[in-house]
Short mmCIF file of the C-alpha atoms (twelve columns), coordinates in Angstrom:
data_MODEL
# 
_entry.id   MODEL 
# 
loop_
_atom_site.group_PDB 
_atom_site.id 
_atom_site.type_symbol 
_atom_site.label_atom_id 
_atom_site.label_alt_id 
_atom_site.label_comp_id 
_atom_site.label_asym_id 
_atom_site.label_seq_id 
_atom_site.Cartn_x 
_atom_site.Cartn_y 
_atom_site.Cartn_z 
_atom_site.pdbx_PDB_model_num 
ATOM 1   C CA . UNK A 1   270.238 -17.567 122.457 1 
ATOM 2   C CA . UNK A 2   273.807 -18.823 121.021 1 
ATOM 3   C CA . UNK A 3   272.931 -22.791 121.339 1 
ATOM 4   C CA . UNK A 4   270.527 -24.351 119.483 1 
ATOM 5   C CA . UNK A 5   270.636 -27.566 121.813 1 
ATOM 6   C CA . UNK A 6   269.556 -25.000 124.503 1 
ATOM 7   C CA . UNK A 7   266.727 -23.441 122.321 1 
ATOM 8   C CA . UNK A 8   265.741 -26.697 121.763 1 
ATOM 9   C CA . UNK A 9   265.559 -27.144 125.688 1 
ATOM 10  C CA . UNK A 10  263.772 -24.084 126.046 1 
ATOM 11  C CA . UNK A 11  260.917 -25.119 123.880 1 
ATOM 12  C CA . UNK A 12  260.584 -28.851 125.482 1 
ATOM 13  C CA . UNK A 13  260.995 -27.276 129.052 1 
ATOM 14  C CA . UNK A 14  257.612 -25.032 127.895 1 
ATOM 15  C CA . UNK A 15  256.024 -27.732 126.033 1 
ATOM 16  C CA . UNK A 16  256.125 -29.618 129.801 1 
ATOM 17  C CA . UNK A 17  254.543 -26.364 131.458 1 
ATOM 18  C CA . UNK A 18  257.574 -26.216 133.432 1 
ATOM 19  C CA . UNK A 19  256.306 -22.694 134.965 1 
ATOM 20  C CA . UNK A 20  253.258 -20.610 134.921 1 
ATOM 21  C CA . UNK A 21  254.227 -17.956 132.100 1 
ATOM 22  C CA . UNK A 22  252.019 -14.775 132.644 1 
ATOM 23  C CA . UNK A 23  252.444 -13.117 128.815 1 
ATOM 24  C CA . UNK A 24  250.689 -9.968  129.617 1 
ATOM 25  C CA . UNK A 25  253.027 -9.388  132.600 1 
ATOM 26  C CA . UNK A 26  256.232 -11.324 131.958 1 
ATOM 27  C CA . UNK A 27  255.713 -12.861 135.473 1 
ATOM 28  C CA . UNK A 28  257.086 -16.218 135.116 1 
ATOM 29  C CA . UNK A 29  256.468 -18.858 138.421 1 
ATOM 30  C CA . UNK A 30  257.894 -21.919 139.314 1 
ATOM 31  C CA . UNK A 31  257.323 -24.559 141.766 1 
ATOM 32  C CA . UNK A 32  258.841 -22.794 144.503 1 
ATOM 33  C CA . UNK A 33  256.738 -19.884 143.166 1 
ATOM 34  C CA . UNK A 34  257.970 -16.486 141.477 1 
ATOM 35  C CA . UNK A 35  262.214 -17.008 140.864 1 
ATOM 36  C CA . UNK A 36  265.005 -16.055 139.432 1 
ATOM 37  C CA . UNK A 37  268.070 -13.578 139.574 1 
ATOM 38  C CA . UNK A 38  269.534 -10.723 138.000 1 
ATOM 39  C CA . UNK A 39  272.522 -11.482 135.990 1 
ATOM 40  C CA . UNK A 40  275.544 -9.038  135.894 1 
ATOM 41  C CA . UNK A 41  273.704 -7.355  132.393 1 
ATOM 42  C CA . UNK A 42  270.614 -6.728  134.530 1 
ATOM 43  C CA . UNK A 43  268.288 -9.245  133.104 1 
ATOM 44  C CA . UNK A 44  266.456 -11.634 134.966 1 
ATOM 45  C CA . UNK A 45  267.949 -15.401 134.683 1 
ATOM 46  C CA . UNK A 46  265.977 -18.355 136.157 1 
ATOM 47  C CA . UNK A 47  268.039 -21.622 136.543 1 
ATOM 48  C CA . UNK A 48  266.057 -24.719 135.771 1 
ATOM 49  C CA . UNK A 49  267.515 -28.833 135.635 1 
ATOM 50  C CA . UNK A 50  266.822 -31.008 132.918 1 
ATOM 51  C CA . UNK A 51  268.126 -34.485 132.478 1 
ATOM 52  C CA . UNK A 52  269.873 -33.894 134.763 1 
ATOM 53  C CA . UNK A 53  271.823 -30.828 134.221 1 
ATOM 54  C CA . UNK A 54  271.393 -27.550 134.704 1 
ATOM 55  C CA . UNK A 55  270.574 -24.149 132.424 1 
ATOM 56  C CA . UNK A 56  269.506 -20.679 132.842 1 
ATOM 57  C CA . UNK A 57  267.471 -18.993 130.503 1 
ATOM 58  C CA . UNK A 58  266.573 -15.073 130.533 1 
ATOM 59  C CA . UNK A 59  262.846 -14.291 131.279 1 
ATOM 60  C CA . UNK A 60  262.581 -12.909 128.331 1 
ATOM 61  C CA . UNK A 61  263.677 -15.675 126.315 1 
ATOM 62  C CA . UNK A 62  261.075 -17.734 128.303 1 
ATOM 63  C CA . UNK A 63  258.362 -15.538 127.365 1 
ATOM 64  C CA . UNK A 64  259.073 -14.476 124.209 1 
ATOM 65  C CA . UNK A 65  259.043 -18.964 122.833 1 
ATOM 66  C CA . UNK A 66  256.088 -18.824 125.313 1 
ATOM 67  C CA . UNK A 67  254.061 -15.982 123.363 1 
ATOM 68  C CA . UNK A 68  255.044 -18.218 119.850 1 
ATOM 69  C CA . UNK A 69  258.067 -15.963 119.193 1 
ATOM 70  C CA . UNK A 70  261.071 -17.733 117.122 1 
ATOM 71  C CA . UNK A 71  264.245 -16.608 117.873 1 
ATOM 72  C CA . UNK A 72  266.609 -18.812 117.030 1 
ATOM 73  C CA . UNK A 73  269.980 -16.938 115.467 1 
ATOM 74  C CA . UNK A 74  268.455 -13.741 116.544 1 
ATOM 75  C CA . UNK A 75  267.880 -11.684 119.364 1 
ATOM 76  C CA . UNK A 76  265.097 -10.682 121.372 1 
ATOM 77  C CA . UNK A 77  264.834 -6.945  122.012 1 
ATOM 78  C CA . UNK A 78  262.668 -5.070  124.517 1 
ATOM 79  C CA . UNK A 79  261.207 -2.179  122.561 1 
ATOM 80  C CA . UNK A 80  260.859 0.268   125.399 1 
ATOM 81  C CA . UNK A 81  264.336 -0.462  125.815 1 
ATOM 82  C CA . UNK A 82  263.623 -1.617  129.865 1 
ATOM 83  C CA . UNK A 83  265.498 -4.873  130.549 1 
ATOM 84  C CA . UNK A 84  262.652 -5.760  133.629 1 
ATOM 85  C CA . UNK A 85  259.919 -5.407  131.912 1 
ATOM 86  C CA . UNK A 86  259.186 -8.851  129.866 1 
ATOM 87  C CA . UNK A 87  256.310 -8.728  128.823 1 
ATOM 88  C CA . UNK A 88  255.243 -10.148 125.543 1 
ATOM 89  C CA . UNK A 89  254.172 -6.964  123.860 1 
ATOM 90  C CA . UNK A 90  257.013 -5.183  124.769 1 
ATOM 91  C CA . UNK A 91  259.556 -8.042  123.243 1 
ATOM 92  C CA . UNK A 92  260.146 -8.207  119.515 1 
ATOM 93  C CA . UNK A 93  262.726 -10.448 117.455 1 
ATOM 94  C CA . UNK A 94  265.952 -8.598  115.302 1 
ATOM 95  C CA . UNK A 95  269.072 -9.055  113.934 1 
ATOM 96  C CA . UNK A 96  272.313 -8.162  116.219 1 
ATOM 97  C CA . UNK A 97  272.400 -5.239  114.271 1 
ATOM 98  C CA . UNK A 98  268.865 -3.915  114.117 1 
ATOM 99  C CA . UNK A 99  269.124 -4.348  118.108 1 
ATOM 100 C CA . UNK A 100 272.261 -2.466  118.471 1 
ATOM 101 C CA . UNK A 101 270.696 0.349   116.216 1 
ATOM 102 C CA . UNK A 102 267.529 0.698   118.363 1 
ATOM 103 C CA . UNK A 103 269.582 1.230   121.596 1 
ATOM 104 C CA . UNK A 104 271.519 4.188   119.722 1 
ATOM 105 C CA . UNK A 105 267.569 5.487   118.402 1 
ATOM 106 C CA . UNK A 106 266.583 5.303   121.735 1 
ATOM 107 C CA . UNK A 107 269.163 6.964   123.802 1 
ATOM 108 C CA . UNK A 108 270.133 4.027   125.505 1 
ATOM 109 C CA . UNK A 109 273.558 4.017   123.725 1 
ATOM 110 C CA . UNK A 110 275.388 7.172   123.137 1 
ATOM 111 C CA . UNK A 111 278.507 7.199   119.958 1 
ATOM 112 C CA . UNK A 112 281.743 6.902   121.641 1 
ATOM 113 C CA . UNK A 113 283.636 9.940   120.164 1 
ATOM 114 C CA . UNK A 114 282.549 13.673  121.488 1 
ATOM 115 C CA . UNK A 115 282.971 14.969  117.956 1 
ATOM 116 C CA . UNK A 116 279.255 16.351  116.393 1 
ATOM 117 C CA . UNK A 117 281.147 16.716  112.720 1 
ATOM 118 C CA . UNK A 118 281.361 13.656  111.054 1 
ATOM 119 C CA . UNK A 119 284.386 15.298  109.278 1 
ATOM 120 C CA . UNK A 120 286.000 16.370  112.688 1 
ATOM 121 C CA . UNK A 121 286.401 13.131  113.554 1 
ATOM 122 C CA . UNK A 122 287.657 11.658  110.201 1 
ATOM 123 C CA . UNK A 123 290.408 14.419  110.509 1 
ATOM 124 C CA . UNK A 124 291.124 13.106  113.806 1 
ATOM 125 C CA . UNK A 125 291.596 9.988   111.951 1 
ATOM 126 C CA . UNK A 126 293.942 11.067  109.820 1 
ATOM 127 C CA . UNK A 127 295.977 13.214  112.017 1 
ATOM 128 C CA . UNK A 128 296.712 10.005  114.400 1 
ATOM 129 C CA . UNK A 129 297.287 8.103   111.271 1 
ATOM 130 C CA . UNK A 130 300.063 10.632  109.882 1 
ATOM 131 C CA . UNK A 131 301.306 10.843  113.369 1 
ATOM 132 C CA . UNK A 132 301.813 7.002   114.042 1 
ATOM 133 C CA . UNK A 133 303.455 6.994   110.160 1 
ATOM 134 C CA . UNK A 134 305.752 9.736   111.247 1 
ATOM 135 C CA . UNK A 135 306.695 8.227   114.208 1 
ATOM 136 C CA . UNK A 136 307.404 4.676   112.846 1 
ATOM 137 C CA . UNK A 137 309.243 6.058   109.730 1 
ATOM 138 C CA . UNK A 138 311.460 8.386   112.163 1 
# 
């Protein structure tokens, strides 16, 4: 979560028992009973006023302050790597980086370039490099 105003939000909107937060499922319910959308990333958003305006918050953010999780400057990451499935045991708090690592470890990321040798692809490098210098010195 970028905003700490929002966090902050967060927390006081759970503090008030603003839903029914189901940690062992990640089933979160509102008045108008179970809610929310999936956002164009694929995780589920629920839109919620207070004071008058409104946010959205991701389920999992919901359940992971729910469950006692602080995540504030960090990122929550689903360790089966399955953005639907929120609950709290499957949510865990990392850096940017660590998170970004884990997709890769988990095949849910694959490296860009198609080259296996490290070295294959630094030559590639430098062939495009000598290239572009030939071409702007000709």
């Amino acid at each position: 979560m970028k905003s700490a105003i929002k966090y902050k939000i967060l927390k006081e909107l759970i503090k008030l028992e603003r839903w029914d937060i189901n940690l062992d499922t990640g089933i979160i319910t509102g008045q108008k009973g179970v809610a929310g959308y999936p956002d164009k990333r694929g995780y589920l958003t629920f839109n919620t006023t207070y004071k008058g305006k409104v946010y959205n918050f991701k389920n999992h953010q919901i359940v992971a302050m729910a469950g006692g999780l602080e995540f504030l400057g960090w990122t929550i990451n689903h360790k089966n790597g399955i953005k639907k499935q929120n609950m709290f045991s499957n949510l865990e708090v990392m850096t940017y980086s660590q998170q970004n690592k884990h997709a890769y470890d988990i095949g849910l990321k694959q490296p860009h370039h198609k080259s296996i040798n490290n070295g294959e692809l630094n030559g590639m490098c430098d062939k495009r490099r000598k290239e572009r210098e030939l071409s702007n010195n000709g």
